[in-house]
C-alpha positions, -999 to +999 in steps of 0.1 A: +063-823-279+084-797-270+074-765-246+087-731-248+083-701-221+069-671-235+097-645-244+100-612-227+079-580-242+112-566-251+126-595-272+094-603-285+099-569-302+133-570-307+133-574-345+114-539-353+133-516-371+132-480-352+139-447-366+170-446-361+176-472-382+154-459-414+182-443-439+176-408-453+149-407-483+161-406-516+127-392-529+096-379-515+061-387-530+028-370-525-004-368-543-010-342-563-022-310-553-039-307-586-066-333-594-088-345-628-104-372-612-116-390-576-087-402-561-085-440-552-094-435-514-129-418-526-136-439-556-154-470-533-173-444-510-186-429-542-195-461-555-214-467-522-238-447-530-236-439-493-222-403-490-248-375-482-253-360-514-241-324-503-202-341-495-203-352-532-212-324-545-185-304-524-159-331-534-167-326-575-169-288-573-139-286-556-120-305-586-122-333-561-104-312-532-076-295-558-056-271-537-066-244-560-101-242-555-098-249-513-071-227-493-044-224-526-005-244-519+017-212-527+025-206-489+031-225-458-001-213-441-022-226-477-007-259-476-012-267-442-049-255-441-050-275-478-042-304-462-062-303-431-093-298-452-087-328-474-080-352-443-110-334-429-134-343-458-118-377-455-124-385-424-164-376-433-163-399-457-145-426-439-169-424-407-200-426-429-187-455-448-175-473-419-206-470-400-227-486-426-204-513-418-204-517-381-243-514-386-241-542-410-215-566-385-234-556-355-265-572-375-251-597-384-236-611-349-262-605-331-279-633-353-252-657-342-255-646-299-272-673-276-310-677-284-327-696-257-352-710-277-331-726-305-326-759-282-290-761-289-258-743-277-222-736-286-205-715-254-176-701-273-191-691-306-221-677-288-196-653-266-174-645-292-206-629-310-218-615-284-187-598-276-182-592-316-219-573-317-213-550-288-178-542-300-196-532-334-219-511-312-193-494-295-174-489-332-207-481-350-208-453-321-171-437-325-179-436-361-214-416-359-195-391-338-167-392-352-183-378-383-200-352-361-169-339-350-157-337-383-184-315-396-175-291-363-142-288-382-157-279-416-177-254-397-144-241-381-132-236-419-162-223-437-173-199-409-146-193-391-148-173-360-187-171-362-195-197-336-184-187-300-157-210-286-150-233-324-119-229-329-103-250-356-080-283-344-098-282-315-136-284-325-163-310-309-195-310-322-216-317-290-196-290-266-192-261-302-219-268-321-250-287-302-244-264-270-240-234-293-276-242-307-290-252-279-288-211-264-301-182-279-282-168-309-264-141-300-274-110-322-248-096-345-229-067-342-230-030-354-208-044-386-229-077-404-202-102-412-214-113-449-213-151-436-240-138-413-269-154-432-254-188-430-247-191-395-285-178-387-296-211-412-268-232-395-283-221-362-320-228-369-312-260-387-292-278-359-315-262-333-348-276-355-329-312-357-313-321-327-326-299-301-360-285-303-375-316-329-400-342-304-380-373-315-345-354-327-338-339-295-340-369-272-326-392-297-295-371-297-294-367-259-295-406-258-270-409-284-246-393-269-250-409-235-245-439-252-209-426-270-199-416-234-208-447-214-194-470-244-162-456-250-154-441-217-161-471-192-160-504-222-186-527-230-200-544-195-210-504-180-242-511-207-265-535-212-289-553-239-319-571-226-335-596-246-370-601-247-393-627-262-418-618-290-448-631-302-436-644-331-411-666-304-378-649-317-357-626-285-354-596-293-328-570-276-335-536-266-317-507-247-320-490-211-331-456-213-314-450-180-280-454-168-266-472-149-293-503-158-292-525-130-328-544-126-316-561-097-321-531-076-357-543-072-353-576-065-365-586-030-351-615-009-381-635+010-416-622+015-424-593-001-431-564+018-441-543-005-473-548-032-457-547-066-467-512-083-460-515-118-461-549-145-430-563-158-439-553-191-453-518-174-412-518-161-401-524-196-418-498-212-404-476-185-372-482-188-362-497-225-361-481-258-394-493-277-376-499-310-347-531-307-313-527-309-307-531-350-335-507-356-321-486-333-285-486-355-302-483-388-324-455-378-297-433-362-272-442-391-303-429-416-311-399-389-273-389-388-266-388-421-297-369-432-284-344-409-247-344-414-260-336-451-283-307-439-253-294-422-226-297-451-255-282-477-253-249-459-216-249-458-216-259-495-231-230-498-212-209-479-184-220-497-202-211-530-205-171-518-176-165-498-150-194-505-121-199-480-110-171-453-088-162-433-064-184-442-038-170-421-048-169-390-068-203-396-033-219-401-023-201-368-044-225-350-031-260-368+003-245-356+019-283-347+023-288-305+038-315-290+014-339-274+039-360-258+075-365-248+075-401-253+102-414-279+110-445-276+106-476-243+142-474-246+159-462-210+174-424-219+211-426-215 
């Protein structure tokens, strides 16, 4: 047997080709600007059956996002805001789709986590599901989101300069959209901008859904707790807690608060204090009453329902006014650096 020291990062990495040595193209491809059919990327995600039914309609009036009937490919400022609204509409589709499927892997590790009352145990597969269903959590949550922000965008596009602060490259739903709904509307001004109409239905449908609506509202509010803790601070910030049913199966639910640390109320010898509340009394207080897969499938069905609500009116808008400003809308996808960094080579 023979035994080998790990290599250095650098020579690990040696063999990748950089830039420098890519030769110059001797053609350039790209897909055409012109379109008679679903292109290959949309075909499964139409098949799915899992698209809102206002992005598929969008997608087929457009000639299945032909430049033509979006921001036109005659000018620089056409293509670029062309192209942004395809990967835009893309990315919709790709968040949707892709959530299904964290729901779906979340389910199905969470069967294969440590159960208690099965009798038997197996250490590493049990943590690797674990870790597997709460990494589809996290997922399942960058996707819901991601697909809100994404729908800030196509407001940016579609109504552009009618929300205050959305401005496009740069939109995020919860700070542009949700905050925008959650004030009064501000009233229009002595000349009526013909989208006018649709951002008063826009208004009163994301104010109705995820603000003023008994269940919406702190649904949302929890929801996008959740997308902060998760992806801000990783996996161990949060925490499931697993709870036996009558029918003998655990069950896992979420904290309503945050951070979720039960031992806080754990008292070392005699109590000196009488107890003021049940466990179960506890529970109730402090867990989500729906477990953790019903809580994915109904926020998956409660988030595209909306992000459907929300595309229908742009559709619409669409319909009456088309695309706008084109110009200065490509003024803001002006490219900026984000970075200096090149290459981990030293400079020099």
């Amino acid at each position: 047997m023979s035994c080998t020291k790990p290599r250095a990062a650098h020579q690990r990495y040696a063999s990748l080709v950089k830039l420098k040595d890519i030769p110059p193209p001797k053609q350039v491809r790209s897909a055409p600007i012109e379109r008679e059919e679903p292109t290959k990327d949309w075909r499964p995600a139409l098949r799915s059956n899992l698209l809102p039914s206002s992005l598929v309609d969008f997608y087929n009036d457009t000639n299945y996002l032909s430049a033509s009937r979006l921001a036109g490919f005659d000018t620089a400022s056409q293509r670029v805001l062309t192209v942004y609204i395809n990967r835009l509409f893309g990315s919709l589709k790709e968040c949707v789709v892709e959530a299904h499927e964290q729901a779906s892997e979340h389910k199905e590790f969470l069967r294969q986590t440590y159960d208690p009352t099965k009798g038997s145990k197996d250490e590493q597969a049990e943590e690797l599901a674990r870790r597997k269903a709460r990494a589809a959590f996290r997922l399942f949550l960058i996707d819901i989101f991601g697909a809100f922000d994404a729908v800030a965008e196509l407001i940016a596009v579609f109504l552009p300069g009618e929300l205050e602060r959305l401005i496009l490259g740069k939109g995020m739903f919860t700070q542009h959209v949700y905050d925008w709904a959650a004030r009064p509307l501000s009233p229009p001004g002595i000349i009526i901008s013909p989208a006018r109409p649709f951002v008063e239905r826009l208004y009163a449908y994301v104010r109705a859904e995820v603000v003023d609506d008994a269940v919406g509202g702190p649904w949302f509010s929890l929801l996008r707790g959740y997308r902060n803790k998760v992806t801000h601070l990783g996996h161990q910030t949060w925490q499931e807690y697993g709870l036996q049913a009558a029918d003998g199966n655990i069950y896992s639910f979420l904290p309503r608060t945050w951070p979720s640390i039960p031992e806080r109320d754990i008292q070392v010898g005699p109590s000196d204090r009488p107890s003021t509340k049940s466990f179960m009394e506890h529970m109730a207080d402090m867990l989500v009453h729906v477990d953790v897969p019903i809580f994915i499938g109904e926020t998956y069905d409660r988030a595209v329902k909306f992000i459907d609500g929300c595309v229908r009116i742009l559709y619409d808008t669409y319909r009456a006014l088309g695309v706008r400003q084109v110009e200065e809308l490509a003024r803001y996808l002006a490219e900026r650096e984000i970075a200096t960094f090149k290459t981990f080579e030293p400079a020099g």
